[in-house]
C-alpha positions in Angstrom: 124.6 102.1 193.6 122.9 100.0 191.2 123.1 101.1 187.4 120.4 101.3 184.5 120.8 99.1 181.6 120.7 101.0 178.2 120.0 100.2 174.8 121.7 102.5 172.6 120.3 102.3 168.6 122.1 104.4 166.3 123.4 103.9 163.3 125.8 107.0 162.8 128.9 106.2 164.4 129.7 109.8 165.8 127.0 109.9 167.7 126.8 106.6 168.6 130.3 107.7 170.3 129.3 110.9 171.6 126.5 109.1 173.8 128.8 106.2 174.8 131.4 109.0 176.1 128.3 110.9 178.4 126.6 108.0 179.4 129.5 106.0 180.3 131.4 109.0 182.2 127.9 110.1 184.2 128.6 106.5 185.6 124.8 105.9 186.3 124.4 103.7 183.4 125.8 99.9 181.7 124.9 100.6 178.1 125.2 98.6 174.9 125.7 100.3 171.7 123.5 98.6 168.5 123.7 99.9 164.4 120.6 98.4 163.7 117.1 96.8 164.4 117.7 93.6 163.6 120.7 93.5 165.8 118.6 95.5 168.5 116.0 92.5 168.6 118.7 89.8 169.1 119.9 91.9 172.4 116.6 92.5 173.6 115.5 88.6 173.3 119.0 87.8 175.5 118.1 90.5 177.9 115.4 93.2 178.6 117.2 97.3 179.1 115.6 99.5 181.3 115.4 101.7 178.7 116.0 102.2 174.7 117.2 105.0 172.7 116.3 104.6 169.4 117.3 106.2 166.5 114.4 106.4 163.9 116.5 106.4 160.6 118.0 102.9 160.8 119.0 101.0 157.9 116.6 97.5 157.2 114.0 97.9 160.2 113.5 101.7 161.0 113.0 103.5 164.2 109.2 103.5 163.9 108.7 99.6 163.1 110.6 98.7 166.1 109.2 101.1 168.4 105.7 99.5 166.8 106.5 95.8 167.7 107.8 96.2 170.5 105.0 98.3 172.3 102.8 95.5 170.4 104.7 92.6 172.8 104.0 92.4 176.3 107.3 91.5 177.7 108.6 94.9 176.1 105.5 97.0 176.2 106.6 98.6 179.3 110.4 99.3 178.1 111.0 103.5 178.2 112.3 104.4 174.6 113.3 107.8 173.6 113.5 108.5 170.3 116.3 110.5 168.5 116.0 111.8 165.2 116.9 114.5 162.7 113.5 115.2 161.4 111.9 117.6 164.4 108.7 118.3 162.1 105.5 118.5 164.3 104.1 115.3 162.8 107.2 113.0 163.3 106.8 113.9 166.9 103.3 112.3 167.2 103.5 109.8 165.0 106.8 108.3 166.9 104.3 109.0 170.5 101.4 107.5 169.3 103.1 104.4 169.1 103.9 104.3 172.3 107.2 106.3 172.9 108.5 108.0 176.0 109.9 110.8 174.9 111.6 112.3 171.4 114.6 114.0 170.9 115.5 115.8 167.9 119.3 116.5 166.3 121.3 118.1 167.4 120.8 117.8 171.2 122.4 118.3 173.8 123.8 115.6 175.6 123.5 117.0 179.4 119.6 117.6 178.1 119.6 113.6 177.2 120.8 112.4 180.1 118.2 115.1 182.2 115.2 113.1 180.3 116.9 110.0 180.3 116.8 110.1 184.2 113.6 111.4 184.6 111.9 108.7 182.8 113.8 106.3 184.7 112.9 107.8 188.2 109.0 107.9 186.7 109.1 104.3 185.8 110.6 102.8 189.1 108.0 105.5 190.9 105.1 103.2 189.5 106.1 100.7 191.3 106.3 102.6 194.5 103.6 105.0 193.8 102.0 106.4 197.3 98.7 104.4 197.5 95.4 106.5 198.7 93.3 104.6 201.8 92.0 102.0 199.6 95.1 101.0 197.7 93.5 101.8 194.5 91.3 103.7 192.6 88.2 102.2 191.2 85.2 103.8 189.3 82.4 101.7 187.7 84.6 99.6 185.0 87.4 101.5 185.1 90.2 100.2 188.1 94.1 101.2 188.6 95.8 99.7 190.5 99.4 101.5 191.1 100.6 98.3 193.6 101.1 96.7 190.2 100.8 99.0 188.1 97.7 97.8 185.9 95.0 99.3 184.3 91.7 97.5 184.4 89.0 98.4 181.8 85.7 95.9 182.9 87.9 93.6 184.0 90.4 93.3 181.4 93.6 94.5 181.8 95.2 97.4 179.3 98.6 98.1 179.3 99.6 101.2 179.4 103.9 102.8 179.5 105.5 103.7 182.0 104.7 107.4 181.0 100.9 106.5 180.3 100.3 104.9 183.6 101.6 107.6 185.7 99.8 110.9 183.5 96.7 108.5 184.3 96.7 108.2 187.6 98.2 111.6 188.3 94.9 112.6 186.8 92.9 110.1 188.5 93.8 110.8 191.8 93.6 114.8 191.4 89.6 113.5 190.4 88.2 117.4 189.6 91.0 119.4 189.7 92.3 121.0 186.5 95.7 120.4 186.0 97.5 122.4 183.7 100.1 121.1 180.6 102.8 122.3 183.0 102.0 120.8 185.9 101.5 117.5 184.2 105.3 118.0 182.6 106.6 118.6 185.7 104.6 115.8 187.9 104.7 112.9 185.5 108.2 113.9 183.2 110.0 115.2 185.5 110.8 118.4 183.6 109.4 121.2 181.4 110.7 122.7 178.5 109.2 125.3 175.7 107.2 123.7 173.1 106.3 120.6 174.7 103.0 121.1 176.0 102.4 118.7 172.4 103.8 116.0 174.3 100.9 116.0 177.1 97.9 116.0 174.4 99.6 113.0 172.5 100.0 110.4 175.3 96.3 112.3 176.8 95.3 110.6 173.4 96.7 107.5 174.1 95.8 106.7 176.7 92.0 107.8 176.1 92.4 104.7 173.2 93.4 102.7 176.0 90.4 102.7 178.3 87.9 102.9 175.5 84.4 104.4 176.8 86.2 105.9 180.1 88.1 108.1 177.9 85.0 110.9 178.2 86.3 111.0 182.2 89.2 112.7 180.8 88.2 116.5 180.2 89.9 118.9 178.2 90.2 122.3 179.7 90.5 124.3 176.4 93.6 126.3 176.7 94.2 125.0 180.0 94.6 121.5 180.4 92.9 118.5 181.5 90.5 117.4 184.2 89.5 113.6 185.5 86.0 113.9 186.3 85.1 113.7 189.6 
């Protein structure tokens, strides 16, 4: 059975060596264990993970400015990274998804939880590639085109990229074209998983990805107190 490369960032040495211990002993997963940004970037450059967790409180380049640059470059834009931090305030949380992040984790956690969400986004991102196709292989409205065969995003004709995570809430919406789907449903369907008090976690990649496709964001509805609708 073939294993996931991780990227472990994290400068406190404790936990550093609790998620060496669960990862390793879960035997899903070859990781390599990083203090810092710089030394992050150096690993990244010899070889691409399948996915990062990244600490956000890093000594020299924080959690944040590497998240930034490496969403920014398209060899990495695609990388999952889950962010771990101490600061759990409502505002953290969407600043480190707006820039592009998978998922966030906040202090203490529990490791079982991590590797759940560590998994799911795994299983999400290799289910892009191998996304059931409807008849015509594709989806395709005026300028607006996704193609799941290679996972793109077309917006008049120029590709977007889009995560792993963003692809898949698109097209999950897309292809349910006027039917509300709730917060729930979209946790379950393109996470994987639900938990309390992430519903926030829907409307900031919802936000994202209406950013990404520019004018074609207004096919995106909001169901107030519901969810969200792709028009039909």
């Amino acid at each position: 059975m073939a294993t996931s490369d991780i990227l472990i960032v994290e400068d406190d040495q404790d936990i550093l060596d609790l998620l060496a211990y669960h990862f390793r002993v879960s035997g899903d997963f070859s990781i390599t264990l990083t203090e810092n940004g710089e030394e992050a970037m150096r690993h990244i450059k010899r070889k691409l993970p399948d996915l990062i967790l990244l600490d956000l409180m890093l000594p020299g380049i924080d959690g944040y400015q590497l998240c930034r640059q490496l969403k920014n470059d398209p060899r990495t834009a695609a990388t999952p990274i889950i962010m771990l931090t101490a600061r759990g305030e409502e505002a953290d949380r969407i600043i480190g998804l707006e820039l592009g992040a998978d998922d966030y984790v906040v202090k203490p956690f529990s490791p079982r939880e991590l590797l759940l969400r560590t998994r799911a986004i795994l299983r999400r991102a290799g289910e892009s590639e191998r996304e059931a196709k409807p008849p015509n292989h594709g989806w395709q409205r005026h300028g607006l085109a996704i193609d799941p065969s290679r996972h793109a995003v077309f917006v008049d004709k120029e590709r977007v990229d889009l995560t792993a995570t963003e692809f898949k809430l698109l097209w999950m919406l897309a292809s349910n074209a006027g039917r509300v789907m709730t917060r729930g449903q979209l946790l379950d369907k393109v996470w994987g998983y639900r938990f309390d008090g992430y519903a926030r976690t829907v409307d900031t990649h919802i936000h994202h990805v209406r950013h990404k496709i520019g004018a074609y964001a207004r096919w995106i509805e909001t169901i107030r107190g519901v969810g969200y609708r792709f028009r039909e």
